[in-house]
N, C-alpha and C positions, 0 to 999 in steps of 0.2 A: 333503439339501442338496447341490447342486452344489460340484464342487470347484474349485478356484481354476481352475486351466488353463480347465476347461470356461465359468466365469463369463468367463476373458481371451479365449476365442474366439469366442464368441460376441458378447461386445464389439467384437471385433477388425474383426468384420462389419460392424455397425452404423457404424462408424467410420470406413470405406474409403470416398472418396469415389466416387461413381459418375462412370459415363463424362461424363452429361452438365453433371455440375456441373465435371468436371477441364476440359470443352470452354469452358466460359464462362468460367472462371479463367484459361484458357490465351488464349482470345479478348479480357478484358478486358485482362488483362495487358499482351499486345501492344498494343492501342490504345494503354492513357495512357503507356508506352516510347514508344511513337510521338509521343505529342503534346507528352511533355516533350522529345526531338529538335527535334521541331519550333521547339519555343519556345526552345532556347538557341538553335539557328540565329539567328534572328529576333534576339536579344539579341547575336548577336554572343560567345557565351560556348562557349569550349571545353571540350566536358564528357563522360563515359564514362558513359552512360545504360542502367545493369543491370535486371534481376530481381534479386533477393535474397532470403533468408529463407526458412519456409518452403513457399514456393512453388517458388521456384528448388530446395528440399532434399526436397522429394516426404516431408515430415509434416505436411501440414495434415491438419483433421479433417474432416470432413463436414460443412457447414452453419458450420462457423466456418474462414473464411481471412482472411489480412491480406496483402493484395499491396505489397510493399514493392519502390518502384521509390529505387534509388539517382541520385543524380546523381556522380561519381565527378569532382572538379576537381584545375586546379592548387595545388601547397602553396602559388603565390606569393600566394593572397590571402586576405586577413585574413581573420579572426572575424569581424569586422565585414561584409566582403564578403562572404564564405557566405552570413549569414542575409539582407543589404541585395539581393546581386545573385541569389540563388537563389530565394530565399522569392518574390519575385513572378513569375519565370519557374514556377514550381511552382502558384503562384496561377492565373494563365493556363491554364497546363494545363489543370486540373483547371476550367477554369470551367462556371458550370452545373449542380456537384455542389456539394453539401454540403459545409461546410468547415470544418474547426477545425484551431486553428493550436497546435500543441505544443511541448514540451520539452523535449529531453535534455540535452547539454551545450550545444544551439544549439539552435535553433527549426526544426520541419521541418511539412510539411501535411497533416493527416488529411482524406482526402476521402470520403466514401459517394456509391458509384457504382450508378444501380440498373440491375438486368439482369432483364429481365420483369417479376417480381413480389419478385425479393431485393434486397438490399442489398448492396453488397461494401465492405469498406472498403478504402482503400486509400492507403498513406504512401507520400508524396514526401519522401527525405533526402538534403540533399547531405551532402558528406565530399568529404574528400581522397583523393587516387590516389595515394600513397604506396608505399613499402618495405613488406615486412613488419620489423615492429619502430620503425621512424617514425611513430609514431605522431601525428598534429598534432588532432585529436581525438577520442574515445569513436568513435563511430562507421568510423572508419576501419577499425576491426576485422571491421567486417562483412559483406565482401566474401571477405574470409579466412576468416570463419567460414563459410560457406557452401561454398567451395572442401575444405576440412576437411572439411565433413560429409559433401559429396557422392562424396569420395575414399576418406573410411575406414568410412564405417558401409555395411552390408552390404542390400540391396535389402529383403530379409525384417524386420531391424531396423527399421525403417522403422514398419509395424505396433507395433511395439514403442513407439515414440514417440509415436505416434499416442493409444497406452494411457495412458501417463503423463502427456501434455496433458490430456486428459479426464477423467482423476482431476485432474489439478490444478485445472481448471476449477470440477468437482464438489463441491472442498473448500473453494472460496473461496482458491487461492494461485494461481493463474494471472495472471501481469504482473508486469515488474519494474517498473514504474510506480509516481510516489509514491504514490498512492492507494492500491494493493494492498500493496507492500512482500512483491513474490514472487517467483516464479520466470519465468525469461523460456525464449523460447524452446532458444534455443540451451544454458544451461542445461540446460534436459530432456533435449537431445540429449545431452549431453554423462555424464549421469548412468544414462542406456540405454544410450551404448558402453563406459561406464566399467565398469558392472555387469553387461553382457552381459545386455538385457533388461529387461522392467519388471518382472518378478515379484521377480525380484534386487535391480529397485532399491528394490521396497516392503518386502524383508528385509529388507533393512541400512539404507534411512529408521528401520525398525519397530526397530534396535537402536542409533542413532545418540545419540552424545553429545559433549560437548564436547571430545573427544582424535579424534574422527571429521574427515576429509577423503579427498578423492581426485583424486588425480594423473594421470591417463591417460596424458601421456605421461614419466612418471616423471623429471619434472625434476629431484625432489628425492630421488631413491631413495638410502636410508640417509643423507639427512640431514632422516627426518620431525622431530626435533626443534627445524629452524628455521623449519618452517610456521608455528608456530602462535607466533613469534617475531613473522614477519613481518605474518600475516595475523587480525587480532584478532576478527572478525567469527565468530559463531557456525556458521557453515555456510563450511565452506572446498571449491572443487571447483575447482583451478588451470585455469586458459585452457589448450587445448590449444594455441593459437598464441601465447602471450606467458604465460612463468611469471613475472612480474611482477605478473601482476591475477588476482583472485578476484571469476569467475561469481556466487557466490555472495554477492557484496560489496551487492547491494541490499536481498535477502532478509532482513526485521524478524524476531528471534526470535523474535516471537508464533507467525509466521505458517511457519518453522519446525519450532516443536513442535506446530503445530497439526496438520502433515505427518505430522509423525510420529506424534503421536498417531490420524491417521485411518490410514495404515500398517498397524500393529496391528490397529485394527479391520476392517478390508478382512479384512486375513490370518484373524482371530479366525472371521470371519462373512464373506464373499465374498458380493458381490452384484451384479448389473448398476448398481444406484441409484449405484455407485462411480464410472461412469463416465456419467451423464446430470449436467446441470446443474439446478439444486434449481427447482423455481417458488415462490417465493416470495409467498401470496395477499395482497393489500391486508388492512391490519387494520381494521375495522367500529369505528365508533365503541361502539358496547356490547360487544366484546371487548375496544378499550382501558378502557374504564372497569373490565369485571371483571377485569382483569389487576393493572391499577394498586392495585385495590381489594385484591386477595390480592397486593399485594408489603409490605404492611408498612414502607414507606419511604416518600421523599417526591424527586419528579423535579423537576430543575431543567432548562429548558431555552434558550439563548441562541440568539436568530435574530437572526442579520443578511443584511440587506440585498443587492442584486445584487453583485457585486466582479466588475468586467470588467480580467479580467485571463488569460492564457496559465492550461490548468486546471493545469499540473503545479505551477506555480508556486501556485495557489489553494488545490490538497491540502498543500502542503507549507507555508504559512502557519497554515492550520487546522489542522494538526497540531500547529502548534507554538504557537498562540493556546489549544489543551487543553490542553498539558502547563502553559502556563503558571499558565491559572486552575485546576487543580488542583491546583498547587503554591500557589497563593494560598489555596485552600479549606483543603487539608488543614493549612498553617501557621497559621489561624484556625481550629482543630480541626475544623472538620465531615468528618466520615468518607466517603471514598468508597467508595463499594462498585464503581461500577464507572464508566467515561466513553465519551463516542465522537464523533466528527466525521461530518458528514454534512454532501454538500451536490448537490445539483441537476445544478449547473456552468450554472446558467441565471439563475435568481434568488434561491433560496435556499439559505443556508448553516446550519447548526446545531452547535452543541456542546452535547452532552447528561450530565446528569451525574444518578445514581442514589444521594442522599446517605444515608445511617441516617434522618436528620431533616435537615427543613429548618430547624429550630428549635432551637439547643443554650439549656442552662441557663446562666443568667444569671449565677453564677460557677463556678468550676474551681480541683483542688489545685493545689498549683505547688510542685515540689519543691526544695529549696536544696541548698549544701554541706551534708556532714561537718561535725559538731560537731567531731571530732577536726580540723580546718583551722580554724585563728584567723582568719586574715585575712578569707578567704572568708567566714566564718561571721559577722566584724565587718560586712561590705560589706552581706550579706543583711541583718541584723539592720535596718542602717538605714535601709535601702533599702525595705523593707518595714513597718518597725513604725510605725502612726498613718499609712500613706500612702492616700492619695484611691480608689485602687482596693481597698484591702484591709478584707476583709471580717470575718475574726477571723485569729487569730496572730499574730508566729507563733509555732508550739510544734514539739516536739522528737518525733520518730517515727524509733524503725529506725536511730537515731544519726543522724538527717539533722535537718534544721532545714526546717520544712512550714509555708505560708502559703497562704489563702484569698483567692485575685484575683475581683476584677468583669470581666468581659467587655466588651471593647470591641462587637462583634459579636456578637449572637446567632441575627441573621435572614440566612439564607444568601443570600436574594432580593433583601433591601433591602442588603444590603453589597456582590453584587456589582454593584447598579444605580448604586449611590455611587460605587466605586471603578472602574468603566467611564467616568463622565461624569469622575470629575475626572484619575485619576493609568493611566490605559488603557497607554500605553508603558512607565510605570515598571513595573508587574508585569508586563509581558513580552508583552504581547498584540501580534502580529505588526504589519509596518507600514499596509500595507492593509485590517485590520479595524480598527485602530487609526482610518484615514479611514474605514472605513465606517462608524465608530458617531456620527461627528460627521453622516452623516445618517441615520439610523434604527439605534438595535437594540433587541429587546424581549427581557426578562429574565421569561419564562413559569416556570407551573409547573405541576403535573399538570393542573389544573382549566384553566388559560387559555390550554392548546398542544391541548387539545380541539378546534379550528377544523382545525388544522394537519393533523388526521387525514383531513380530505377530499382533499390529494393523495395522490395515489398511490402515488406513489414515496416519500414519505415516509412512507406507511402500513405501506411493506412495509420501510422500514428500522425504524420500532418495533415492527413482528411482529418481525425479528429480535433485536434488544435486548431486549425484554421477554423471551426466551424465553428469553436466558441463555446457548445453547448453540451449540457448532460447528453447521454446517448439516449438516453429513455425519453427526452422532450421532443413531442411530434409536432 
């Protein structure tokens, strides 16, 4: 078996970009800086029209770059002006390409640019041209992070970085985006100059816990025990330009220990597969059926309708439309074993849940006070004894006082079809699914999300669910 160095250099190859893809990057670059010049001219808007990111920091990977052109304005105008007077100068720009409109703390323009036969994407963001430490929004910082990198990390690191994108990619934690809930770029940088390198940085992911952080530029040196005062987020790795904010502050603890846990395995068993991105093949309708068929459970699955809406804004909805009907399921006992959100960002949305049964028994024990507690034990007594739901008791078990209830719910499918149509906002279901369902949602279940399996994209997100497993676990 190769050993780690040997597996990271020969990685290291694969992952340099070549002359002629740095010439097209460099080429396109310049154009849309050109054409976003162009178009604040035109507006009348005075503005400081960068590269950024890594492009500007010489760590893109080979085959994936994101050209991130900044617009850099005055602090004197609003929020509201950034996104009102920027966002259609940026629109312009980019006209002709492909265009999705995102969101960080403000709204900024994803554009896909093609060049022969690739695609480039490429983000228009304004921000403010600020102080360092003035901060007037998130992004502001990111002119400064770039200047940072290109000052302190060392030409050879560089490759370095290039490794641990590529593992992140590999592992499913690449993006600090709501969708991923991972690691961004600068991030990675940040954890390759911290660690001096990726192999450092996959040791110490591979031993990280929750007393773990790191400070590069030792803000807080001898006094680690107010990091974690200030900074409550599972992954702490201070701003080299403002020790105020934590890099780390997007990154979902799923996503983690999922790091870490791939870390270890890297290290355990070293491979090149560490640093490709997974293919994940559409799942065949008679795979789902034999899958389904050896899960011993019963799948529930909610689709809804188009939601035209910014996508950050749409993951970060459906995220929180899962937590809520999971928290409605599991409070009407049905067991989850596991959930997940999916969606298109085109027309279809899902929340998927994998229950024990979709069908619990039609009553359940229900435990009371302590006989040794009077009052309590009066309350229960008559609360329960001769009442409309009680099925026998109650009687006396373990010193407690035990009653036999009817279930309001026993069918997971028809309860939450009931309580989507009437009481949808009151258990928590976000406000946009909340309109979407007043026009369409359907409440599937193994057998009637069968159709569902001829897109694609949705095939190969139930190849992943169904399997259970990190993508990176061989």
């Amino acid at each position: 078996m190769a050993s780690v160095d040997e597996i990271c250099a020969t990685a290291k190859r694969r992952l340099q970009p070549t002359s002629h893809e740095r010439l097209i990057v460099e080429r396109t670059s310049e154009e849309i800086q050109s054409a976003v010049e162009n178009q604040c001219r035109k507006a009348g808007l005075a503005a400081d029209v960068r590269v950024e990111g890594s492009v500007a920091k010489d760590t893109w990977i080979r085959e994936y770059v994101d050209i991130d052109i900044f617009m850099l304005v005055s602090p004197e105008l609003t929020k509201e002006q950034l996104a009102d007077v920027c966002l259609p100068i940026a629109r312009r720009a980019m006209r002709g390409h492909r265009i999705i409109e995102r969101f960080a703390e403000h709204p900024y323009v994803e554009a896909f640019v093609k060049k022969n036969r690739e695609e480039l994407r490429v983000n228009v963001v304004p921000c403010y041209k600020v102080e360092r430490g003035n901060w007037l929004s998130a992004t502001d910082r990111s002119p400064f992070h770039t200047r940072y990198i290109r000052e302190h990390m060392p030409n050879e690191m560089r490759d370095e970085v290039r490794l641990l994108k590529a593992f992140l990619r590999s592992t499913g934690t690449y993006g600090a985006d709501i969708k991923t809930g991972g690691f961004s770029g600068m991030l990675a940088e940040t954890l390759v100059l911290g660690f001096n390198g990726f192999i450092n940085t996959a040791r110490n992911l591979a031993e990280w816990n929750e007393d773990c952080y790191l400070d590069v530029e030792r803000y807080y040196e001898n006094r680690a025990d107010e990091i974690r005062k200030i900074f409550r987020e599972p992954l702490v790795v201070i701003d080299p330009i403002d020790k105020g904010r934590n890099l780390g502050a997007a990154v979902r603890a799923e996503q983690l220990w999922n790091l870490v846990a791939a870390s270890r395995h890297f290290l355990k068993k070293p491979s090149t597969r560490f640093f490709t991105a997974p293919r994940i093949k559409p799942l065949t309708l008679t795979e789902y059926r034999r899958k389904v068929a050896g899960l011993g459970s019963g799948l529930l699955c909610l689709s809804f309708g188009k939601i035209d809406v910014v996508v950050d804004i749409l993951w970060s909805q459906l995220y929180r439309t899962q937590r809520a009907l999971s928290n409605f399921l599991t409070t009407n006992d049905f067991q989850i074993i596991r959930s997940a959100g999916w969606s298109d960002e085109k027309t279809i949305n899902v929340i998927l849940f994998e229950l024990e049964t979709l069908r619990i028994p039609r009553s359940r024990r229900h435990e009371g006070p302590p006989v040794s507690r009077a009052m309590e034990s009066a309350s229960f007594v008559t609360k329960h004894d001769g009442g409309l739901t009680t099925v026998s008791g109650p009687w006396i078990e373990n010193r407690r006082w035990v009653v036999q209830k009817l279930r309001g719910n026993v069918d997971a499918e028809h309860m939450l079809n009931s309580a989507l149509k009437s009481r949808a906002s009151t258990i928590g279901v976000a406000p946009l699914f909340t309109k979407a369902l007043k026009r369409r949602v359907v409440v599937l279940n193994e057998r009637t999300l069968e159709p569902m399996i001829a897109d694609e994209d949705f095939s190969r997100f139930m190849r992943s669910f169904l399997a259970g497993r990190p993508i990176w676990f061989a």
